[in-house]
N, C-alpha and C positions, 0 to 999 in steps of 0.2 A: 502596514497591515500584513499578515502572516499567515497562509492560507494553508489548512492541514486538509492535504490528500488523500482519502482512505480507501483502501480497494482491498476488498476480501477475495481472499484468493482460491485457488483448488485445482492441482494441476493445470498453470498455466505458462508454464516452460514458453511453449511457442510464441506466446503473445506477452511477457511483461518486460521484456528490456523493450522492444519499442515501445511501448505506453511509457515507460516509466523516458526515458530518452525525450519520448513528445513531450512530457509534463516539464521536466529539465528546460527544455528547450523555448516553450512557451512562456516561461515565466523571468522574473530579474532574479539577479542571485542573490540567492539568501530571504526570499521570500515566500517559500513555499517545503513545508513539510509533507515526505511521502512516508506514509504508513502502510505497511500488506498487513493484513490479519489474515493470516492463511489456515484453510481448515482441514490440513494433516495432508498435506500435496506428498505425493510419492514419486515425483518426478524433480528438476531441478528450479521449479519455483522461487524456493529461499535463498536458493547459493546463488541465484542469478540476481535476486534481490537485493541480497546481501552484497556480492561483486562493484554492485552500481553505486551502495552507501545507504540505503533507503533503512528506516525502522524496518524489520519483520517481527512481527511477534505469532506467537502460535497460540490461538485461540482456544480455550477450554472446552468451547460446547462447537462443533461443525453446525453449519446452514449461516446463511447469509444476514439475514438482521444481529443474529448472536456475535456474528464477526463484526459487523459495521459499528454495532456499541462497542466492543471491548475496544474495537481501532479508536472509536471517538473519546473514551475514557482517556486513553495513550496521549491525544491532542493537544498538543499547545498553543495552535495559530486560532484568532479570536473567528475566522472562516470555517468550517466543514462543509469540503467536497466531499461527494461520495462515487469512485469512478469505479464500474466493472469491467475488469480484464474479459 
């Protein structure tokens, strides 16, 4: 089973390498996909997201359900978590 992570983001530099690290680490490898749909972060959000290996994708409309579909759209694991940074 393949469990897709989805966390919509927005300016969360401070808090997403640990989360994303927790999630890593919580899980066996290779069964868990991390997805950020992030909603226009003007901070280092993406690069840090992106550093760690995870999807980002940049979301068309900002607010948090618009990001949480388009992240679940993106999904491949037959699971959708939906975790807030």
């Amino acid at each position: 089973m393949e469990i897709s992570v989805i966390i919509p983001t927005y300016n969360e530099a401070d808090n997403i390498k640990k989360l994303i690290n927790l999630l890593f680490a919580a899980s066996k490898e290779g069964d868990i996909e991390i997805i950020i749909s992030d909603g226009g972060s003007t901070d280092s959000t993406t690069r840090i997201a992106q550093d760690l290996g995870v999807t980002v994708h940049s979301a068309t409309k900002r607010g948090r359900a618009s990001q949480m579909n388009e992240g679940a759209s993106l999904a491949k694991g037959n699971v959708l978590y939906f975790v807030h940074a």
